[in-house]
N, C-alpha and C positions, 0 to 999 in steps of 0.2 A: 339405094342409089347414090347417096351421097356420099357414103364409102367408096364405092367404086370409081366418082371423080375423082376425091381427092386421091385415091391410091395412081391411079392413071395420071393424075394433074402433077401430084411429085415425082413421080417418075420422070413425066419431062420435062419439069426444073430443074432437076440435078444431073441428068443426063445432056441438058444443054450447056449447063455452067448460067443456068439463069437467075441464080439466087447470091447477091453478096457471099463471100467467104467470113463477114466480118457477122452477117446473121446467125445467132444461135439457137433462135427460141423455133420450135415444133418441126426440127430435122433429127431424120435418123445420124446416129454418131454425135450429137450435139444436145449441149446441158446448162444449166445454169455452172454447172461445174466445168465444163470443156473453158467456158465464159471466164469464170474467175481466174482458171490454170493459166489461160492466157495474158490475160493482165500481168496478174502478179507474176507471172515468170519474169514477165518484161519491165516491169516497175520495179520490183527486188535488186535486180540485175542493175540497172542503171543506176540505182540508189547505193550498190552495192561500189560500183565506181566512181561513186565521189558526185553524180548528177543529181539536178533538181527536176522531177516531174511534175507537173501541171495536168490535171485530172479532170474534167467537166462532165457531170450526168444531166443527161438530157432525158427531160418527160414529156411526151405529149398530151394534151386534156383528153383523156374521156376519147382516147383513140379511138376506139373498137366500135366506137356510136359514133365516130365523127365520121367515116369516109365518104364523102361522096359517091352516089352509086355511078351515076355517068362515066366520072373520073377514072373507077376503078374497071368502067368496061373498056373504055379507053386503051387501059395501059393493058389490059387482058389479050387485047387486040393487037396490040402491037407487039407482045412477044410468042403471039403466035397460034392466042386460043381463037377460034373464030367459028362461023358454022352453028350449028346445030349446038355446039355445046355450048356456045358463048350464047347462043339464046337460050338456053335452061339456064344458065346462070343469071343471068337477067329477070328471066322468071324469078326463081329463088329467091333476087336480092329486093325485086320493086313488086309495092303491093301489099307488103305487108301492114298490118295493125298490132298495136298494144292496148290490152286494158290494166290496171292498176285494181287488186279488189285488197281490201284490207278490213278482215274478219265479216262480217255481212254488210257493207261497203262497197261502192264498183265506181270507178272512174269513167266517163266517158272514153269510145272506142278512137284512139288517134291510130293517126296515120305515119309510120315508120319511114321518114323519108332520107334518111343516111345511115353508114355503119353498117356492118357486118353482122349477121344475127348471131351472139352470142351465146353458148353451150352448144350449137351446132359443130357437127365434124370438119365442113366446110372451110366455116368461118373462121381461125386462124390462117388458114394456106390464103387464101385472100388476103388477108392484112399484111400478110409478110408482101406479097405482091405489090398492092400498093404501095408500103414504106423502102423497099428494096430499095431504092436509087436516093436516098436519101442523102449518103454517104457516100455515093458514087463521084461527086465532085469535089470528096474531100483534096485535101495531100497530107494528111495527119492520121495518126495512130486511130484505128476506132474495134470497138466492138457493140453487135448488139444484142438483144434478146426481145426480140418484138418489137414493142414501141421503150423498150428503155436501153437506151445507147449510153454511151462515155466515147470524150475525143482526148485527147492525151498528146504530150505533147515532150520531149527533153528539154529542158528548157538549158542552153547554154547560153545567149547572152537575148537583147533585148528583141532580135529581128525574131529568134521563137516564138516570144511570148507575142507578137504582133503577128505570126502566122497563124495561131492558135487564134488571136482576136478574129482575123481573115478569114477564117473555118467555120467561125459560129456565124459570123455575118452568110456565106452561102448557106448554111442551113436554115437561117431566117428566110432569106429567099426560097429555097425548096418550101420552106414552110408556108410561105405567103401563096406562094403559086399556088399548090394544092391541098392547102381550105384544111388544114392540122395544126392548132394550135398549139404555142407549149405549155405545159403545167408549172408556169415559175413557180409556185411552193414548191418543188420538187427539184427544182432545178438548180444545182449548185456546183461548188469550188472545191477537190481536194489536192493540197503540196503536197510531195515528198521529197522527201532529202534533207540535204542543209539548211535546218533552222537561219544562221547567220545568213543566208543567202541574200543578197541584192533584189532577187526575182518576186516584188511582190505587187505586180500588177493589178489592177483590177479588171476582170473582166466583162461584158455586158451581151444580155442577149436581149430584143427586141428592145435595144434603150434601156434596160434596169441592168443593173450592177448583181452579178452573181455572188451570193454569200459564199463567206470561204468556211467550210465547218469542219468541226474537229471528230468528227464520227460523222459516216455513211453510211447506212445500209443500203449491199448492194447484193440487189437477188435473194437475199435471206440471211445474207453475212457482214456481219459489221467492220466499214475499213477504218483505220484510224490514220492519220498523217505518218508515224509510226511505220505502221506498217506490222504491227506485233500486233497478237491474235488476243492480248488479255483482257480489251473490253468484251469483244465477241464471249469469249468464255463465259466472263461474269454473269452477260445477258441468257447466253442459252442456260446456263446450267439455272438461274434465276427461272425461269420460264417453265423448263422441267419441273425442277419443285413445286411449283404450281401445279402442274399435270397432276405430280405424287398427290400432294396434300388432296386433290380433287376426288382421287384414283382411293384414294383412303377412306374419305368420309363417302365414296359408291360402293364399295363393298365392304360388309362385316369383317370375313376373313378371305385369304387367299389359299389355296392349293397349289403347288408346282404347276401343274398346266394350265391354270387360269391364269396366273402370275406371267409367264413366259407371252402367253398371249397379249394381254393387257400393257404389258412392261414392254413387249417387239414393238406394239403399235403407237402408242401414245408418247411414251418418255423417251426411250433408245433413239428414235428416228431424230428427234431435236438434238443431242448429243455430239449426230453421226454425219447432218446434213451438211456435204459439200465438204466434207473434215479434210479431206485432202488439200484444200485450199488453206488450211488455218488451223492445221493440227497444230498444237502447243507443245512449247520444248522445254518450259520453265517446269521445276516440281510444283509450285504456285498454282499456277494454270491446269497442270494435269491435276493437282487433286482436285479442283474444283468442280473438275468435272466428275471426277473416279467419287466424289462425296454424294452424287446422286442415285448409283448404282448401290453403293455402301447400305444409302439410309434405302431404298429400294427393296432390296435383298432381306430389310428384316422384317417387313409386312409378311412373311409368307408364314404359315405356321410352323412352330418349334425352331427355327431359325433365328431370333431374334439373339439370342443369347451365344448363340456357336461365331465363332472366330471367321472374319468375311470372307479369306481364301475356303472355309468348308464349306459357307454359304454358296457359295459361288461353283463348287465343284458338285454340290447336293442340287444346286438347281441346272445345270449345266451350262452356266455363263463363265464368259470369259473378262479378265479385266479388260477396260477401254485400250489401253494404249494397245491391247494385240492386235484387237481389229481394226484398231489404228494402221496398225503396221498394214493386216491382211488388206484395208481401203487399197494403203500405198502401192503395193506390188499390184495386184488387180489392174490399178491405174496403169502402172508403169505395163504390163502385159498387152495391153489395150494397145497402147502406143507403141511399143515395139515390136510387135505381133503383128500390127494394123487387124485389128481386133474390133471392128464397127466407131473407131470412134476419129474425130477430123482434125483433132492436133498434131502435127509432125513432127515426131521423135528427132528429129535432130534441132527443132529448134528448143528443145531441153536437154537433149544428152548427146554424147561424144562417145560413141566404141571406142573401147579401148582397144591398142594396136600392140599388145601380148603377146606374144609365139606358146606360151605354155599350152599343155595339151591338159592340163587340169583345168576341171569346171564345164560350164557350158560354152559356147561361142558367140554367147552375146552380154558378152562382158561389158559394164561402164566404167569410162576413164573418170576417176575420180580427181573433184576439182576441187579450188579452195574459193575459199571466199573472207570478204574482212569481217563482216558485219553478220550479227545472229538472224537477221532477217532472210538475209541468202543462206548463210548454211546449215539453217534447217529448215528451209523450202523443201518442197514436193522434189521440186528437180537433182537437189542436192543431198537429201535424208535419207532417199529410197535406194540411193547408190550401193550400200554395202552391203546392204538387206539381199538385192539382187543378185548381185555377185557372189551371194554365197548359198545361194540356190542349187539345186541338185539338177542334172542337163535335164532329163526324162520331164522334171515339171516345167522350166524353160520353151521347153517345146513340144508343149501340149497345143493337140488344134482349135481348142476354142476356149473361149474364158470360163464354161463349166466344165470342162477337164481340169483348167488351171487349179480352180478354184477347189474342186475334190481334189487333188493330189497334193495341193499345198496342206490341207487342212489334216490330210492322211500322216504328212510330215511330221507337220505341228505335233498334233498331239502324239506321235509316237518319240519325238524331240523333250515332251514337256515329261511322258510318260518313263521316258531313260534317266532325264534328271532325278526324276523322284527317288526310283530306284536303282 
């Protein structure tokens, strides 16, 4: 049953236009990744022209246990759910109990009297509900993903940096009204741009002074003021090795399809996650990652000793940066395509206005940039890759056509060089 609301219940959210455009988190076409793209499109870019950005993440406590249930029939009520379904959801939400057992242990039976019941299907599309209008009274940059937002801001002289202050004061207010506290440990400061910059305000939310820090993690990827991808590296490829050494001391030996299995799920996925956001350009960076596949590749039996491009062709992997690449276009397909996903290809790329009858006909106008942060972004790397695409996989109807005809390319590409 509760499949069934929620599939009915988003349907006329998104059919009404009743969900922020700035919400990313548990919509079709939207990701921790659609999230990141958008940012740093627009952070890169500005930084990329000389500007300073002012960056704020915002945490609420223990959201998902905080809502008020009233509250959130309330606001249920008013965009339209009413009836019969809005009293099963009322049912659903009041009424409930928790117990606590811990090993032959039992806590007394309490009564659930706020928050959305967590690992249920429901409860996500609820909490976007409730937080939806959070940001509605903004007039500053925002994005969100459930309860963790960022407000942002160009900062050109001092009336920015005090509209920015303006924005987090209405968000205290939303806050205060409806009974969501923030998570200040979580809630912090990051610049971009101009080190020598004038702009260094302090800003506050609920009366405390926002720390300004030098690394963010944001959604699973680390920002730095920078704006360059080479803490994040250090961290995942850090991380993975861990997985490996784990992955090592749980099996004796590997076989090729245990290996392939093991190595997709655990190691690869850390590597890969959001890579389109923060793929690396430096040699530096890509080997630090390419060294966990490396030292990966020689767990498997008789492997250890052969040369890593044979490894690599014996177990049937590819080096990172190709599916780096293959990430990049995928993305780029998505968006030009309009392919399920909610970024708007033009506020990343420019068709190019060509008359040539060579290639496909959806050429990008390739753009420059000053600074290594914009030109080898997502928006700006994927450019030549594309354009030099065959028409027939260009205009494939869906992203696994795309995705089998690119790969049919590749390796008959990789397999011409050889020989």
């Amino acid at each position: 049953m509760e499949r069934i609301i929620k599939r009915e219940l988003m349907q006329f959210l998104e059919r009404h236009h009743l969900l922020s455009e700035a919400q990313h988190g548990f919509r079709r076409g939207r990701s921790c990744l659609t999230n990141l793209l958008y940012c740093l499109e627009r952070w890169t870019r500005a930084v990329d022209e000389g500007n300073v950005v002012h960056a704020v993440y915002i945490d609420f406590k223990k959201a998902f246990d905080s809502v008020p249930h009233q509250r959130l029939l309330y606001k249920l009520n008013r965009i339209g759910v009413r009836g019969k379904l809005l009293k099963w959801i009322e049912n659903f939400l009041i009424g409930r109990s928790q117990i606590v057992r811990l090993g032959d242990q039992q806590s007394a039976e309490v009564a659930v009297e706020s928050g959305v019941p967590q690992g249920s299907v429901l409860g996500p599309i609820l909490f976007l509900i409730y937080i939806d209008d959070c940001v509605s009274g903004l007039d500053c940059d925002t994005a969100m993903f459930a309860d963790d937002i960022k407000l942002w801001k160009v900062i050109h002289n001092a009336d920015d940096e005090e509209n920015l202050q303006a924005n987090l004061h209405r968000l205290e207010e939303w806050s205060h009204n409806w009974l969501l506290p923030f998570n200040a440990t979580k809630c912090n400061i990051l610049r971009f741009g101009r080190t020598s910059s004038g702009h260094q305000r302090i800003y506050y939310l609920d009366d405390t002074p926002l720390p300004e820090v030098e690394a963010q993690k944001d959604l699973g990827v680390w920002i730095t003021p920078t704006l360059k991808p080479s803490f994040h590296c250090s961290k995942v490829a850090k991380s993975a090795m861990s997985s490996l050494y784990l992955i090592k001391r749980a099996f004796a030996k590997f076989d090729k399809e245990c290996f392939n299995k093991v190595f997709g799920m655990f190691v690869r996925p850390q590597l890969e996650f959001a890579i389109q956001a923060w793929r690396p350009w430096s040699v530096k960076d890509h080997n630090t990652l390419e060294k966990v596949q490396r030292r990966a590749t020689k767990l498997v039996q008789g492997q250890s000793c052969l040369p890593y491009e044979t490894r690599l062709s014996n177990l049937d992997l590819f080096p990172l940066d190709y599916r780096q690449l293959r990430g990049d276009l995928i993305q780029a397909f998505r968006m030009l395509r309009l392919q399920d996903c909610c970024l708007a290809s033009g506020d990343f790329f420019e068709l190019a206005t060509t008359t040539t009858l060579r290639g496909h006909p959806i050429k990008l106008r390739v753009t420059g940039a000053r600074l290594d942060t914009r030109r080898f972004f997502f928006s700006n790397r994927v450019i030549k890759a594309w354009n030099a695409l065959p028409a027939d996989i260009i205009m494939s109807p869906s992203v696994d056509t795309f995705k089998r005809k690119f790969d049919q390319y590749s390796h008959k590409y990789h397999h011409d060089i050889r020989t």
